[in-house]
C-alpha positions as CSV (number, residue, x, y, z in Angstrom):
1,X,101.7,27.9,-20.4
2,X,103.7,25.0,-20.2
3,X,105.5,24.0,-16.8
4,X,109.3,25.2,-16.7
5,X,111.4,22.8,-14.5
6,X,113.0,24.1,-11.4
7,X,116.7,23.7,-13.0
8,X,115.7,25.9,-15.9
9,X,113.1,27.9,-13.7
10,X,115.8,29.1,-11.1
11,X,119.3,28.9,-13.2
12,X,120.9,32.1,-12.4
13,X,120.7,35.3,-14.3
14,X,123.6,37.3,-12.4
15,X,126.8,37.0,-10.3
16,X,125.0,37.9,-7.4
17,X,122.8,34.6,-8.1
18,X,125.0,32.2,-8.2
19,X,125.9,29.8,-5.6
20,X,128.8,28.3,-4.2
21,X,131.3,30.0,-6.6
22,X,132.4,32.4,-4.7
23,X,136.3,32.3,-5.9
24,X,135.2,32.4,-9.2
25,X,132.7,35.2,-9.4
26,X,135.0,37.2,-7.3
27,X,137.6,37.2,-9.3
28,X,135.2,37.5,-12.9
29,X,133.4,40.2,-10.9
30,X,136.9,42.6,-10.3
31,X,138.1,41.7,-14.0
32,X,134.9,43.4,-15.3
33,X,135.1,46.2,-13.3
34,X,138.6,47.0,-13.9
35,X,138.4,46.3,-17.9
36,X,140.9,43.6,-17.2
37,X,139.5,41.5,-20.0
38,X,141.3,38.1,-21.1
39,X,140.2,37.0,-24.6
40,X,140.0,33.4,-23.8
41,X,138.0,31.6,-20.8
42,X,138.3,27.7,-19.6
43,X,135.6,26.9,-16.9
44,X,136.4,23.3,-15.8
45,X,133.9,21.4,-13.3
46,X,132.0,18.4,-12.8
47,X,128.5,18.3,-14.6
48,X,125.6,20.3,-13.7
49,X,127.3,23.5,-10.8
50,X,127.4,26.1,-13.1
51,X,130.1,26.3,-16.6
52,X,127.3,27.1,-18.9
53,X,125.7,29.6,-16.7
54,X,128.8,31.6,-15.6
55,X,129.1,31.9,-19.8
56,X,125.9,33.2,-20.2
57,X,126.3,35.6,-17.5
58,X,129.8,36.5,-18.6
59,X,128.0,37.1,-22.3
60,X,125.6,39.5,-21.0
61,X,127.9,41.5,-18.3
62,X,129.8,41.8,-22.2
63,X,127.3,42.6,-24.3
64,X,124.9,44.4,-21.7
65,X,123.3,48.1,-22.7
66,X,121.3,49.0,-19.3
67,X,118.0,49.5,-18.9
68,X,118.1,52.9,-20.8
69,X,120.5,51.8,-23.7
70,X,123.3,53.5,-22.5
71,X,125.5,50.9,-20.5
72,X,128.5,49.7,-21.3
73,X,130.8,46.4,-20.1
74,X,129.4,45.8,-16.4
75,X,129.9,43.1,-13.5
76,X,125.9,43.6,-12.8
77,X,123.8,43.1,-16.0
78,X,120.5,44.8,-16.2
79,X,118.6,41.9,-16.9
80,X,115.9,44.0,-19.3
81,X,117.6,45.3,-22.3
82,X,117.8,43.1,-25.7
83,X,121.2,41.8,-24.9
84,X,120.3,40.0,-21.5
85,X,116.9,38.9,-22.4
86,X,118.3,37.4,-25.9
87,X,121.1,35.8,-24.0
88,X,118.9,34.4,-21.6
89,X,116.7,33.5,-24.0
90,X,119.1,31.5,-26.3
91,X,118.7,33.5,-29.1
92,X,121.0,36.2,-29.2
93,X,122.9,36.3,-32.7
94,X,126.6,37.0,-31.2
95,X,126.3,34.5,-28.5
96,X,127.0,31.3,-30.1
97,X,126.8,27.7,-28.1
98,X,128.9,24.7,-29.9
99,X,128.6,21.2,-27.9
100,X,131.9,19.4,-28.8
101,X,129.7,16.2,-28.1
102,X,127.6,16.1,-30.8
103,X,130.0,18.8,-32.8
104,X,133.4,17.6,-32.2
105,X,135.0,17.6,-35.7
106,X,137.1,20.1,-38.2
107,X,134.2,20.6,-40.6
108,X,132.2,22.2,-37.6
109,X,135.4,24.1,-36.2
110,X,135.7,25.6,-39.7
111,X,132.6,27.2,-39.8
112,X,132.9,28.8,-36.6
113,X,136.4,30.3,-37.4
114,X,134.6,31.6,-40.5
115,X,132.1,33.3,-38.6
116,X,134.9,35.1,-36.4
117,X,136.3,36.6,-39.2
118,X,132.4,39.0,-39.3
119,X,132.5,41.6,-36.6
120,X,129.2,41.8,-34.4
121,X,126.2,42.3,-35.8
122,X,124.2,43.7,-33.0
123,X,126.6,43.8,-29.7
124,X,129.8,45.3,-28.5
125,X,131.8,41.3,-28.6
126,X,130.9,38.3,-30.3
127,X,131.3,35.2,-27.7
128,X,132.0,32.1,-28.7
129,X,131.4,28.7,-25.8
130,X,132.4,25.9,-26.3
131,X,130.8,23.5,-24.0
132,X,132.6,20.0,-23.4
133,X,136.0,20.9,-25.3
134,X,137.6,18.2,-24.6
135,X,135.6,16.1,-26.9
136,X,136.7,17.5,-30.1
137,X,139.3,16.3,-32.0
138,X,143.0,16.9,-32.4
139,X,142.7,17.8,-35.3
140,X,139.8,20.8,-34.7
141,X,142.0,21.7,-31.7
142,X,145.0,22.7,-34.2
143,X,142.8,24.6,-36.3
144,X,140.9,26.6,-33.5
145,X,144.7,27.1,-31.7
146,X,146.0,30.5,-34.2
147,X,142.6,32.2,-33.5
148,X,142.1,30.9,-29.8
149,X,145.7,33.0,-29.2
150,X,145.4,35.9,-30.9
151,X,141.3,36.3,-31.7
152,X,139.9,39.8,-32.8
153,X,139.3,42.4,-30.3
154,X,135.6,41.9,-31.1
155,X,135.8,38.3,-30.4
156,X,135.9,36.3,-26.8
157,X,136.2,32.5,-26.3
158,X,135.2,30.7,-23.4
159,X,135.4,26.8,-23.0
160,X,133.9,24.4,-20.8
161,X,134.8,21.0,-20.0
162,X,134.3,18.0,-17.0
163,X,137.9,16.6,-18.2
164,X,140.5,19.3,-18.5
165,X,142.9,16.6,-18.2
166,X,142.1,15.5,-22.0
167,X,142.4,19.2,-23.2
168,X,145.5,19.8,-25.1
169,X,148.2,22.0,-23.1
170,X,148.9,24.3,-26.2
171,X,145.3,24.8,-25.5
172,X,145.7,25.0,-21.7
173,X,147.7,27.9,-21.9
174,X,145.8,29.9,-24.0
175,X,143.3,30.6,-21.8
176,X,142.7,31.9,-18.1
177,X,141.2,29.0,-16.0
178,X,138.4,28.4,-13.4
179,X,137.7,25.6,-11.2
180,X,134.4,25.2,-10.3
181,X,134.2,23.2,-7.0
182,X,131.5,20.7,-6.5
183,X,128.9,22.4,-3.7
184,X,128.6,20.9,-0.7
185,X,125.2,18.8,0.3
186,X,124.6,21.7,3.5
187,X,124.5,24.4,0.5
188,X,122.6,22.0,-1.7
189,X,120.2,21.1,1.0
190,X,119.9,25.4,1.8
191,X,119.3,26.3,-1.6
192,X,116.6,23.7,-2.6
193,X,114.7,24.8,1.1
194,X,114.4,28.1,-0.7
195,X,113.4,26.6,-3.9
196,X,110.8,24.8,-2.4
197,X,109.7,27.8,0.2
198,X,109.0,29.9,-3.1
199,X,107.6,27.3,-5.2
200,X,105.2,26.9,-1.8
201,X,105.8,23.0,-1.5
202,X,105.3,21.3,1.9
203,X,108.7,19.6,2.8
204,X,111.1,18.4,5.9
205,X,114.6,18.5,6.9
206,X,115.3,15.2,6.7
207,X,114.5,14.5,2.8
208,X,116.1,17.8,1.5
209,X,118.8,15.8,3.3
210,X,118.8,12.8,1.4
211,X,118.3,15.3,-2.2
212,X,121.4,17.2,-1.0
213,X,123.5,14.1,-0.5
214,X,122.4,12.6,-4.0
215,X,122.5,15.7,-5.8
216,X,126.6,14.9,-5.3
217,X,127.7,18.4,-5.5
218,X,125.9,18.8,-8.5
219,X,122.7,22.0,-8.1
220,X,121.5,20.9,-10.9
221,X,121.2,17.3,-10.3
222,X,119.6,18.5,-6.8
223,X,117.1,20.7,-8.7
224,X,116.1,17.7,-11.5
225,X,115.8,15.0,-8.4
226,X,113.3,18.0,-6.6
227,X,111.0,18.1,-9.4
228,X,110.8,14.2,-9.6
229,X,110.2,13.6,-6.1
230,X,107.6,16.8,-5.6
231,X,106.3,14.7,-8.8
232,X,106.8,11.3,-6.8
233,X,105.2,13.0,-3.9
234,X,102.3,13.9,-5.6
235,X,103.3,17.8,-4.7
236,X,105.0,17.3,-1.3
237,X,108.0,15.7,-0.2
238,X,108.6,14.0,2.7
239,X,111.1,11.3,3.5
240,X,110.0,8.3,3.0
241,X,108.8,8.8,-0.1
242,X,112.2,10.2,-0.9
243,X,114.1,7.6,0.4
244,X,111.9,5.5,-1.7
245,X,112.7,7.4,-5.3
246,X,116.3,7.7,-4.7
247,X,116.8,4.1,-4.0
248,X,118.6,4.7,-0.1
249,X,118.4,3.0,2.8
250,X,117.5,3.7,5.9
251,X,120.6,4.5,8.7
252,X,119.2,1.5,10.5
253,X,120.4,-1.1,8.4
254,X,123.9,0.4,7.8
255,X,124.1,0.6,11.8
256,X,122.8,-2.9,11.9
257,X,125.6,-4.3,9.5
258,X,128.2,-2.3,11.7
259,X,127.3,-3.6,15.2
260,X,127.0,-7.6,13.6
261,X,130.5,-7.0,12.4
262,X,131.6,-5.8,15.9
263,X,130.1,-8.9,17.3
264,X,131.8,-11.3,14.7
265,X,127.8,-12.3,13.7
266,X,127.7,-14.0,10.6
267,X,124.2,-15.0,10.9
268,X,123.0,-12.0,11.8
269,X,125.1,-10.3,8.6
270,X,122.8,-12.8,6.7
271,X,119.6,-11.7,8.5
272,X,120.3,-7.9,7.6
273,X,120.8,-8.7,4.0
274,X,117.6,-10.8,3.5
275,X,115.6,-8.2,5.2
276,X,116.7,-5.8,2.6
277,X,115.9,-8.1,-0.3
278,X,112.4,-8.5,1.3
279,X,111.9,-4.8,1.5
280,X,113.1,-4.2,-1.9
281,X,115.7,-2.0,-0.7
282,X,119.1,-1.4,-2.7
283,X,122.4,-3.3,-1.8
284,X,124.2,-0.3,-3.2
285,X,121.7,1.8,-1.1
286,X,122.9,0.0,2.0
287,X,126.8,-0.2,1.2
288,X,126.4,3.7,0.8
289,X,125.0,4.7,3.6
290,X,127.5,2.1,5.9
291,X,130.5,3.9,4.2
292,X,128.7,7.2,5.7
293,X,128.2,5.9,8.4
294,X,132.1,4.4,9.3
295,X,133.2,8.1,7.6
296,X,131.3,9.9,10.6
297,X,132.3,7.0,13.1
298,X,136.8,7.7,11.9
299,X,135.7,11.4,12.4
300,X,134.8,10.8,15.9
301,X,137.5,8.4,17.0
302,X,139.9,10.9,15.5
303,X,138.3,14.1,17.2
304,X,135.8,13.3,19.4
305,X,133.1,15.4,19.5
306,X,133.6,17.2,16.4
307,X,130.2,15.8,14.4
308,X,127.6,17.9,14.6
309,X,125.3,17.6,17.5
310,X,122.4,18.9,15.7
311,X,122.6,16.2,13.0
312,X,120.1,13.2,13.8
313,X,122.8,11.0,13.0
314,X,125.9,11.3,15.4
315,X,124.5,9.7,18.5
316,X,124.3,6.7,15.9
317,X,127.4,6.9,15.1
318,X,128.7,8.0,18.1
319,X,127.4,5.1,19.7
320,X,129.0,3.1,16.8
321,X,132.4,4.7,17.4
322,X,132.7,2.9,21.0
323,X,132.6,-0.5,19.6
324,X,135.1,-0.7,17.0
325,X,138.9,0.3,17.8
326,X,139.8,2.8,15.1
327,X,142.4,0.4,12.7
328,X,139.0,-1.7,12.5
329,X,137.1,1.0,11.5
330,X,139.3,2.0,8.6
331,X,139.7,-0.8,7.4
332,X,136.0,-1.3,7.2
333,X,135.6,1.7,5.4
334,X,138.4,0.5,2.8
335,X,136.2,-2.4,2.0
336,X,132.9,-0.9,2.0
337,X,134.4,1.6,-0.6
338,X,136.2,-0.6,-2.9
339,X,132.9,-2.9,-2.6
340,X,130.5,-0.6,-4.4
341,X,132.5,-1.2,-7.5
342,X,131.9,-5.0,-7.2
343,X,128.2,-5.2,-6.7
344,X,128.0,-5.3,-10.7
345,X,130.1,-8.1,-10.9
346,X,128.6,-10.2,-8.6
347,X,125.3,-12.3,-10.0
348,X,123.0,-10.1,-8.0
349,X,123.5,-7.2,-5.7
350,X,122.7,-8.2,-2.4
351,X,124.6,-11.5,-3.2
352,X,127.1,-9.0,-3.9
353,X,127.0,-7.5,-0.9
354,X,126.7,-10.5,1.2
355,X,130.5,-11.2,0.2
356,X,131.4,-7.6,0.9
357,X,130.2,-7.9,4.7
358,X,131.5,-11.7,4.9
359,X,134.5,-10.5,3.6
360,X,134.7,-7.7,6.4
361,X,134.2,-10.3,8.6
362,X,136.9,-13.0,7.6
363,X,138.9,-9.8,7.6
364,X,138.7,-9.0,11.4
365,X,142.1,-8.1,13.1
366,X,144.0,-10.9,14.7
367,X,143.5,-11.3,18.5
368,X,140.2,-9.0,18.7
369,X,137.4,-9.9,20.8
370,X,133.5,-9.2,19.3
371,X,131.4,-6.6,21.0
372,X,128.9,-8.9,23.7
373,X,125.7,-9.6,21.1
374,X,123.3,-8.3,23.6
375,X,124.6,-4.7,24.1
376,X,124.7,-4.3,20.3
377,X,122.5,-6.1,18.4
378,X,118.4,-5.4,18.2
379,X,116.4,-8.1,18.9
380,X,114.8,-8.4,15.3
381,X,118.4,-9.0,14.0
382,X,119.9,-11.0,16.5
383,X,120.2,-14.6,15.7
384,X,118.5,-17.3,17.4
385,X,120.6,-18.9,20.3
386,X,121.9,-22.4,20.0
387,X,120.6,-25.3,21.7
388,X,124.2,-25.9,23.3
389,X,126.7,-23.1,23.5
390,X,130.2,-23.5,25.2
391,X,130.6,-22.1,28.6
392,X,133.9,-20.3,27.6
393,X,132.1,-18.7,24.5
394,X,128.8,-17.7,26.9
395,X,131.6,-16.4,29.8
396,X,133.3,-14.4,26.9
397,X,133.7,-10.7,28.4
398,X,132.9,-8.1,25.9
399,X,135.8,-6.7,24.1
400,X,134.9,-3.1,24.6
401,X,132.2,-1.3,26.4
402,X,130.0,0.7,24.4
403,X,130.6,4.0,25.7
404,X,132.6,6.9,24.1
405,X,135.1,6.4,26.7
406,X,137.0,2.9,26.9
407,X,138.1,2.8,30.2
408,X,138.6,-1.0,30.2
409,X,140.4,-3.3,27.7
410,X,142.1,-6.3,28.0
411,X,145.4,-6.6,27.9
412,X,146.7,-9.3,25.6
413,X,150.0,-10.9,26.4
414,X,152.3,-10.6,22.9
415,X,153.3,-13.8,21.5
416,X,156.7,-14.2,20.8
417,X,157.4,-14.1,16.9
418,X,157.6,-16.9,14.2
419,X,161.2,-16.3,13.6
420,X,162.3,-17.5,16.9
421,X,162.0,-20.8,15.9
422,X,163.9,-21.1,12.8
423,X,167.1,-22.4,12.2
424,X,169.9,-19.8,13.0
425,X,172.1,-18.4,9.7
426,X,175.1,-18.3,9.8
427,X,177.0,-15.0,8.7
428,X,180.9,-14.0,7.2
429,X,183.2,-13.1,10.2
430,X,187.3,-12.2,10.4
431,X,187.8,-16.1,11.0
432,X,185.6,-17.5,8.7
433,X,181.6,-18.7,9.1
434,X,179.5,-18.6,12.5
435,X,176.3,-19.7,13.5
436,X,174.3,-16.8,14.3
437,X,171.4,-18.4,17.5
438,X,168.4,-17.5,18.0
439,X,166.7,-15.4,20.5
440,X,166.0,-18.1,23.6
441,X,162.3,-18.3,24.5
442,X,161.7,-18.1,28.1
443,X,161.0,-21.3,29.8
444,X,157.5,-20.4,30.6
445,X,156.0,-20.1,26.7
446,X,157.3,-23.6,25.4
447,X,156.3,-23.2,21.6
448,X,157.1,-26.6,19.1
449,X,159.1,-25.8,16.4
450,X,156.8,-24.6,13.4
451,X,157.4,-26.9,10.5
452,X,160.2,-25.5,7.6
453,X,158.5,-22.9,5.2
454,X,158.4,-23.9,1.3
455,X,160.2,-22.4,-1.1
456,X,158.8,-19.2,-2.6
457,X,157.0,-19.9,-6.0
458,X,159.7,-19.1,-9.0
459,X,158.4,-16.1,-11.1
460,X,157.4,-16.4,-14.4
461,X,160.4,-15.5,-17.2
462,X,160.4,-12.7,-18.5
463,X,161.8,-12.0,-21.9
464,X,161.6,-8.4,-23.1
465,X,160.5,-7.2,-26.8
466,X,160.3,-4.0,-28.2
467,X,157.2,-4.3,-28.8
468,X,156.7,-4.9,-24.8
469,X,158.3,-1.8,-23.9
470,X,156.0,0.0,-26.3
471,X,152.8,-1.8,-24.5
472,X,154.1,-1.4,-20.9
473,X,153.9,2.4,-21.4
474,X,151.4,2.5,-22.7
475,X,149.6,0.1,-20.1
476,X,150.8,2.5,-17.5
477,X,149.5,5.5,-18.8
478,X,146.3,4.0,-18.9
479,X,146.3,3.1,-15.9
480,X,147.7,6.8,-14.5
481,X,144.5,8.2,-16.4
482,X,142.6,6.3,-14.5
483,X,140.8,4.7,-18.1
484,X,140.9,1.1,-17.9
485,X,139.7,-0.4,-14.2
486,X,138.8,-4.1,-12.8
487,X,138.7,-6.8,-15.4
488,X,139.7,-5.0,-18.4
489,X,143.0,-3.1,-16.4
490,X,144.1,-7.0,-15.6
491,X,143.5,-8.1,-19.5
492,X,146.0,-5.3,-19.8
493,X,148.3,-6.3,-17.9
494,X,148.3,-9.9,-18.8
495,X,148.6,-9.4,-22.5
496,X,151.4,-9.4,-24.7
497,X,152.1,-7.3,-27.7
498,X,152.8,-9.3,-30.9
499,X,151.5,-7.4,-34.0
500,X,151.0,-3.8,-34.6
501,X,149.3,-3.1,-38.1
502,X,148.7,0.6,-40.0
503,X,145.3,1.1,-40.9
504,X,143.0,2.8,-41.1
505,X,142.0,1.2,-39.2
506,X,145.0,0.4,-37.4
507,X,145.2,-3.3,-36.4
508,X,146.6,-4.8,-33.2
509,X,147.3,-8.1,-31.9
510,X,147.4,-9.4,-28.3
511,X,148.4,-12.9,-27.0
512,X,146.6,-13.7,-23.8
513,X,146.5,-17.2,-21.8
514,X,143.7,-16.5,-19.3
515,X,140.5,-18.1,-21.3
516,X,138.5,-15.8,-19.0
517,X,140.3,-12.5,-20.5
518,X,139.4,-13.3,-23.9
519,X,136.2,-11.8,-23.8
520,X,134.4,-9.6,-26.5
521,X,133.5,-7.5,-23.6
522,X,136.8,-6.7,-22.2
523,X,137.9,-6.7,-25.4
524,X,135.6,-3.4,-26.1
525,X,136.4,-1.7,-23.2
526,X,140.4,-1.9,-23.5
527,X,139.6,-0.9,-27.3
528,X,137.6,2.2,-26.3
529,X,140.2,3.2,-23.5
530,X,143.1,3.2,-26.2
531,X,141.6,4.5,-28.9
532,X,140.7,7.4,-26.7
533,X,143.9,7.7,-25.3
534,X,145.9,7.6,-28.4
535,X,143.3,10.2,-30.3
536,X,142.8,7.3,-32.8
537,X,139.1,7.5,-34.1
538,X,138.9,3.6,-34.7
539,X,141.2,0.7,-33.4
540,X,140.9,-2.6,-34.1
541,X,142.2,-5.8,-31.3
542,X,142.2,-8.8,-32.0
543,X,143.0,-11.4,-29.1
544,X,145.0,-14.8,-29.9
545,X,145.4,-17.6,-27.4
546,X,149.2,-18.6,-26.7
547,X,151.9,-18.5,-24.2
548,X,153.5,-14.6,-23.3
549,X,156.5,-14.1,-22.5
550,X,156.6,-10.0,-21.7
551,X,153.4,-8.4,-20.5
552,X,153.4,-5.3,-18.3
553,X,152.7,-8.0,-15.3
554,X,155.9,-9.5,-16.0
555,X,157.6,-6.6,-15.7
556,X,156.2,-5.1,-12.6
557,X,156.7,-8.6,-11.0
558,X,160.4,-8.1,-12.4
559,X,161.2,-5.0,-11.2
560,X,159.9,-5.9,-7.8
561,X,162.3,-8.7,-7.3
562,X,165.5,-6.7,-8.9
563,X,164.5,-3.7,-5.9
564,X,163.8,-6.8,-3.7
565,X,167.4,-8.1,-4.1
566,X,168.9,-4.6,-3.9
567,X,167.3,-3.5,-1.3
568,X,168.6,-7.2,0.3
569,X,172.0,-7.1,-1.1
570,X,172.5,-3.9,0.7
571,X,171.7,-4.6,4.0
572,X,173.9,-7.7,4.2
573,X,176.5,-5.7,2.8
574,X,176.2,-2.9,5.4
575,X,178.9,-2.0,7.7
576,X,176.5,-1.0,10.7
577,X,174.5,-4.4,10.2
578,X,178.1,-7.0,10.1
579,X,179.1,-5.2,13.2
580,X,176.1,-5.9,15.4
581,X,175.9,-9.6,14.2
582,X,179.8,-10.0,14.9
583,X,179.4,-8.2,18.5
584,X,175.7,-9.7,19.3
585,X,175.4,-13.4,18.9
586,X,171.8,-13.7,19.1
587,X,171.5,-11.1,16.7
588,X,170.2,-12.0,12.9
589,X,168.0,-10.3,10.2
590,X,164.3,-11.5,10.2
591,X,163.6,-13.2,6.8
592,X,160.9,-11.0,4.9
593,X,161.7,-8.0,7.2
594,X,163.6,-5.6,4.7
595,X,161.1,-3.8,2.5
596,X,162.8,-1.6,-0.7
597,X,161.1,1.8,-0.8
């Protein structure tokens, strides 16, 4: 008998199976009992946590005749009569599966209406899925919409789909909807420790920990990447050899990384990344598990004490938490995130992710002290000491001590602000113009006089077309979907509408000056994300070089000066503000301090 992998092996055959979908088989569970049937279904959900499944079952609780043949519609199918084995068998002749992937036109749409129009040939309701729905076309929505409203009493529908944001909303409301959350890695990690106890494989804690944090919410996923590492593992897992197959990284480096940046340690940043590119490790590996890692060390800064104590990994990262103050700490965890999606651009990863951590480094608050090298940094990642370090750089107190509890900071005196020193403006009064002084600075803090700021670069003209206004939306709801990202969101922006063309296929023409935008590649990718967006089947762009004169950056820059000057022209012109210069002569308004909402 051929092997059966665990996802197929241990998919669930009832309600009472399935995991992490509580809400939903709840409320599935009480319609069947009560005969509250709807005649249309959407299960929406990220891939692999249980839309297909939840059909089947709902197919069998349907079409289910009991062990002895005389069941009817049920919330607990028996699992042995012809219906439930057939279903769960994939060969049950009113249980029909259509992947709008592979299946996504009007010819294939036809035939399954035509088949609606035949009452059951062997159970109590036909059931139609229809698994990815959002992938068919506008046009095979239209035709399935009439008989997706008002379908035979014989007939049931239930859809599935990753993106319900791409589904039609004629379509939307048509059918009763259920979210199915992404499962959590503790339920991942509990479930696959009963897989494995059952399936009698030898395992530990710690790599069902790293399979439940790569399965991403998904059971399947978790169940796939448990075969291939009891396969890796040569029939046992353990977590090395875990850690090894998925690619991670081990908590040290990440903590490493973490405690060089508290120190302001360039060299030792460098150090850390080499000794990942010797071991073969991942840079994304290591970027991952640092954004973990700064997530649990927030959590803890926020509310101490509330990461788990039985974890093996808070008294790293409560350790970790003492040596960063918490604005640091987010912001490290801003640029470890937004990293990960730079490590393909970059000519290698870890290249990549030297930048990342150099960048985190360049970005340091103002004024903050590093962490003492020797409390923080192990020995095999500490850089070598100069040959002549300054005394005030080897007297340098530690900024923070690395306890939990800071009892002892230093106090930085605040520097009086850059304003202080500019010339004083002079403002409209009853009597005509005054000069409005400055602030004196206190005899103690000389300061010289900063030199005179340049003028603010002009911005580029704009000149709308209708043809602009046409892009700019169209740019922004590409954007608000979320479909065009990095290099191929800022060739949208920068480009200019000049030709529009009917087809088939239609024909478009952008002018773009950046040399670097006018790239086959980026060329594809904003062709894919507007075709899509637009329901076009084909689209051709072309890209011209020339001068623009309204692109969709343009007009953002636009708009933001015309709220700029608004917001400007009503605070000069306000009341309040003309009384408290008049009455306080060292009052004025700081240049660059008034912001428009």
């Amino acid at each position: 008998m051929s092997y059966v992998v665990l996802a197929r092996k241990y998919r669930p055959r009832s309600f009472a199976e399935m995991v992490g979908q509580d809400a939903v088989v709840r409320a599935l569970t009480h319609a069947l009992e009560q005969q509250r049937l709807h005649h249309a279904y959407l299960f929406t959900g990220t891939r692999g946590i249980g839309k297909t499944t939840v059909s089947r079952i709902l197919a069998k609780s349907l079409n289910c005749t009991g062990a002895d043949g005389s069941g009817g519609i049920t919330a607990t199918p028996c699992g042995v009569c012809a219906a439930c084995t057939e279903i769960d068998g994939d060969r049950y002749i009113d249980y029909i599966e259509l992947d709008a992937a592979s299946n996504r036109g009007i010819d294939e749409i036809r035939d399954l209406l035509e088949r609606a129009a035949y009452k059951p040939s062997i159970g109590r309701f036909k059931v139609f899925m229809i698994d990815e729905a959002h992938q068919l076309t506008k046009e095979s929505f239209n035709a399935l919409l009439k008989t997706l409203e008002e379908p035979p009493e014989y007939l049931k529908f239930v859809l599935a789909t990753t993106d319900p944001e791409k589904m039609l909303p004629t379509v939307l409301s048509r059918c009763l909807q259920f979210n199915l959350r992404p499962m959590a890695p503790e339920l991942v990690q509990q479930h696959l420790a009963q897989v494995l106890k059952a399936e009698c494989v030898t395992h530990d804690d710690a790599s069902l920990r790293l399979l439940g944090r790569a399965a991403r919410g998904s059971m399947r996923d978790g169940l796939s990447l448990t075969d291939q590492a009891i396969a890796f593992g040569g029939g046992r897992l353990d977590v090395e050899g875990v850690r090894a197959m998925l690619g991670s990284v081990d908590r040290s480096h990440a903590a490493n990384f973490v405690r060089a940046l508290a120190a302001r340690d360039g060299r030792a940043l460098l150090g850390g990344v080499d000794a990942l590119r010797e071991r073969g490790l991942s840079a994304a590996g290591a970027l991952e598990e640092m954004t973990r890692l700064l997530q649990q060390m927030a959590i803890e800064q926020a509310v101490p004490g509330a990461l788990p104590d039985d974890e093996p990994d808070t008294a790293v990262a409560r350790e970790l938490a003492a040596l960063l103050p918490t604005d640091e700490t987010q912001l490290l965890y801003s640029l470890a995130l937004h990293g990960r999606q730079e490590l393909n651009l970059a000519p290698d990863p870890h290249a990549g992710l030297t930048m990342i951590l150099l960048r985190a480094l360049a970005f340091a608050p103002a004024g903050s002290e590093p962490t003492r090298l020797s409390q923080t940094i192990p020995a095999a990642m500490a850089p070598k000491p100069a040959a002549q370090a300054p005394a005030a750089v080897a007297a340098q107190p530690a900024r923070v001590a690395p306890t939990p509890a800071r009892s002892q900071t230093a106090v930085r005196e605040p520097e009086p602000p850059s304003w202080i020193d500019e010339p004083p403006d002079e403002i409209e009064t009853a009597g005509g113009r005054a000069a409005v002084a400055p602030l004196a600075r206190p005899v103690s803090a000389p300061v010289a006089a900063p030199p005179p700021a340049s003028p603010p670069p002009e911005a580029p003209v704009l000149r709308p077309t209708p043809l602009g206004d046409v892009w700019a939306g169209l740019v922004a709801r590409l954007e608000q979907g979320q479909r065009v990202a990095a290099l191929a969101r800022e060739l949208a922006l920068q480009s200019e509408l000049v030709e529009q063309q009917a087809g088939p296929p239609p024909l478009w023409r952008l002018r773009v000056e950046r040399e670097s935008l006018r790239t086959a590649a980026l060329r594809d990718k904003l062709t894919a994300a507007l075709a899509d967006e637009l329901g076009l089947p084909a689209l051709r762009l072309e890209l011209e070089d020339g001068s623009v004169q309204d692109t969709p950056a343009r007009r953002i820059v636009a708009e933001r000066q015309r709220r700029q000057q608004e917001a400007e022209q009503i605070i000069h012109a306000d009341p309040l503000v003309l009384q408290m210069l008049a009455e306080f002569k060292t009052a004025r308004i700081v240049p660059g301090s008034i912001k428009p909402h």
